[in-house]
Structures are given as structure tokens and as C-alpha cells.
C-alpha positions in Angstrom: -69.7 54.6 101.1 -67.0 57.1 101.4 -67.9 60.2 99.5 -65.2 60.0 97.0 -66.7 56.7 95.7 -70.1 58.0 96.4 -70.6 58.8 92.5 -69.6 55.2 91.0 -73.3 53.9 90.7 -73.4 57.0 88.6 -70.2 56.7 86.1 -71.8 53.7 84.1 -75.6 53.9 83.1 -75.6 50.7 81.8 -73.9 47.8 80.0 -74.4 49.1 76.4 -72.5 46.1 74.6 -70.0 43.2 74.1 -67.3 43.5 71.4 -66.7 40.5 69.3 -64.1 40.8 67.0 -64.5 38.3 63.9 -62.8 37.7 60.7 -65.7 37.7 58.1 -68.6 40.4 59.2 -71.2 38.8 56.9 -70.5 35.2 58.2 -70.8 36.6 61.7 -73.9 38.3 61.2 -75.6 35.4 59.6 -74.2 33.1 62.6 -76.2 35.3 65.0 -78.8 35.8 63.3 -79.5 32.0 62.3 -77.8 30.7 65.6 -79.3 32.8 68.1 -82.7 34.3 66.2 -80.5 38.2 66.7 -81.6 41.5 64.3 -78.8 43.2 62.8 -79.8 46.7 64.1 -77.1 48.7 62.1 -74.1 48.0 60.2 -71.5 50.6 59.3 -67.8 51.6 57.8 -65.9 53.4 60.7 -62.5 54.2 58.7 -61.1 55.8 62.3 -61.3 52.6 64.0 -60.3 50.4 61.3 -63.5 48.2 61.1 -66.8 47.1 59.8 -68.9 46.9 61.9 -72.4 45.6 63.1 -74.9 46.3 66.3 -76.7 43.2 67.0 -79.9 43.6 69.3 -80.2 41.4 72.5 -83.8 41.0 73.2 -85.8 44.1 74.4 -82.6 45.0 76.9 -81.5 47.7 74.8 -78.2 46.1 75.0 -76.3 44.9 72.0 -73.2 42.2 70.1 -71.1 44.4 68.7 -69.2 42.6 65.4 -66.2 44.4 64.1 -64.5 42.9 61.2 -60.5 44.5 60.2 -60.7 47.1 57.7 -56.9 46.4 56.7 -54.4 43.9 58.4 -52.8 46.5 60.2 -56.2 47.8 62.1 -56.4 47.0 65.9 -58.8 44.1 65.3 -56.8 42.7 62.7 -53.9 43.1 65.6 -56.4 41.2 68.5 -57.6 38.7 65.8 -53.5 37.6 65.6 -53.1 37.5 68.8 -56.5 36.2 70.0 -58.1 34.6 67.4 -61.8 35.4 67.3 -63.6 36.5 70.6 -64.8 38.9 72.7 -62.6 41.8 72.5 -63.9 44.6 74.9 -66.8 45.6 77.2 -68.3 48.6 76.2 -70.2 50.7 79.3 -72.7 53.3 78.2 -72.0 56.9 80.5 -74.3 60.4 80.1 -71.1 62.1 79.7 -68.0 60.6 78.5 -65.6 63.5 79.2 -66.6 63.8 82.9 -66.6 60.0 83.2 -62.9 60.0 82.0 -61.8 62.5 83.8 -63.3 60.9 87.4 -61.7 57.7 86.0 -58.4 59.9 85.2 -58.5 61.3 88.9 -58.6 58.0 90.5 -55.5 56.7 88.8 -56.6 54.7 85.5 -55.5 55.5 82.0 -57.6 56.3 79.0 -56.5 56.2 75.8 -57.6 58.8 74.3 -56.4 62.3 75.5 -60.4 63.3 74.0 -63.4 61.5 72.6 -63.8 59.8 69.6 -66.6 58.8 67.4 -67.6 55.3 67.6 -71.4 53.6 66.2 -74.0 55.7 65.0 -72.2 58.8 65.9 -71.6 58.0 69.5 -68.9 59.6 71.6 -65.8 57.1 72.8 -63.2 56.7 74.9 -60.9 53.5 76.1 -59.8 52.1 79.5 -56.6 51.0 79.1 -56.4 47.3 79.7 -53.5 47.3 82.6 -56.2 49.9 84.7 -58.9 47.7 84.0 -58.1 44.3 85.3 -57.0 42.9 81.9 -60.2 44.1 80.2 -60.6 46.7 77.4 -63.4 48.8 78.3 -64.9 51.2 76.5 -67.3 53.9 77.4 -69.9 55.0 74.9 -72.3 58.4 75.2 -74.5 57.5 72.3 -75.5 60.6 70.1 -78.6 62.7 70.7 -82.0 60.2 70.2 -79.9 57.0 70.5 -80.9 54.1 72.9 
């Protein structure tokens, strides 16, 4: 491995959800938990991002279904849902440090975008690959706040 690319194992500590975006959160949370047997872990309003959303446990993995639900019809997932109809909507990658992991990402050519971190679930810090960088795929990497995960 050449020793520019000799810290990508450590960029991404794991997979730390999916993003579904759906049109009704309560419906959605009742399908997976009725459908699938899934826990709701936590629900919340992030006004920011323009959603409601819920965290939906995946086993003992740690991983989770993210659900986010349009606040208003002009939020992003109200945008994707027009576009897309309902579906996954991005991969989210969970990162010790989200600032260093952009900026690796920035040096190596791919766009973020957000010049700095925002706050996404339960306090977490967030930032965006652009979906032209990222093979067609919105990623998003997530530092979770102090005692999450």
C-alpha cells in the first residue's frame, strides 16, 4: 500500500447507518418495527436538516435504519422523496474525527458539502460527500457525540 493511502482503513471506523427517506415517520417506524421485529432507539426534530427523524437498531451490530421524514416540502428529503420516491437516501460512515477525515478526503480531490461540521442525531458531528465524488452515493460521515455508540 502506498503511504499516501496507507491511512484509508483508518478514515471510516465503521458503517454507522443507512438513510431511508420516507413520507410518513410514524408509518415507517411501525413497518420496521412490525416487519422486521426493529427498536426505535431514538426519535428526534432536527429543524437544520429539515427532518424527523428516527434511529432504528439492527441487531447487536451497533449499526442502525435511519428514517427521516420532510419537515416542510421544501427540505432536502422532501426534494429526494420528488425525485426518488421513497428509498435509501445516503450511507452514513462513522469517523473518530470528522474534520480530519474531511480534510484527508478534501486533499485527495473529493468535495464536501459543508465548509465545517454540522450537528446531525443525538448531537453527533456531520459532514457530506458530495454525490459526483462519491460514485453517485451521498455519504455522510458521522463523529457521534461523547458516550454515543
Amino acid at each position: 500500500m502506498t503511504p499516501e493511502l496507507s491511512d484509508v482503513r483508518h478514515l471510516f471506523t465503521a458503517i454507522d447507518h443507512v438513510g431511508i427517506a420516507v413520507p410518513d415517520l410514524d408509518e415507517a417506524m411501525t413497518f420496521y418495527r412490525e416487519a422486521y421485529g426493529m427498536e426505535v432507539l431514538h426519535e428526534e426534530v432536527n429543524e437544520e436538516q429539515g427532518v424527523r427523524e428516527a434511529m432504528v437498531g439492527v441487531g447487536d451490530s451497533g449499526s442502525c435504519i435511519q428514517l427521516l421524514a420532510p419537515l416542510t416540502p421544501e427540505s432536502t428529503i422532501a426534494k429526494f422523496l420528488d425525485r426518488n420516491g421513497q428509498g435509501i437516501q445516503q450511507l452514513a460512515f462513522r469517523v473518530d474525527d470528522v474534520e480530519h477525515v474531511a480534510d484527508v478526503l478534501r486533499g485527495r480531490g473529493l468535495r464536501l458539502l459543508y465548509d465545517a461540521p454540522r450537528r446531525g442525531t443525538s448531537d453527533s458531528r456531520v459532514n457530506f460527500i458530495h454525490p459526483k465524488d462519491a460514485g453517485g452515493v451521498l455519504v455522510e460521515l458521522v463523529e457521534p457525540a461523547a458516550g454515543a455508540h
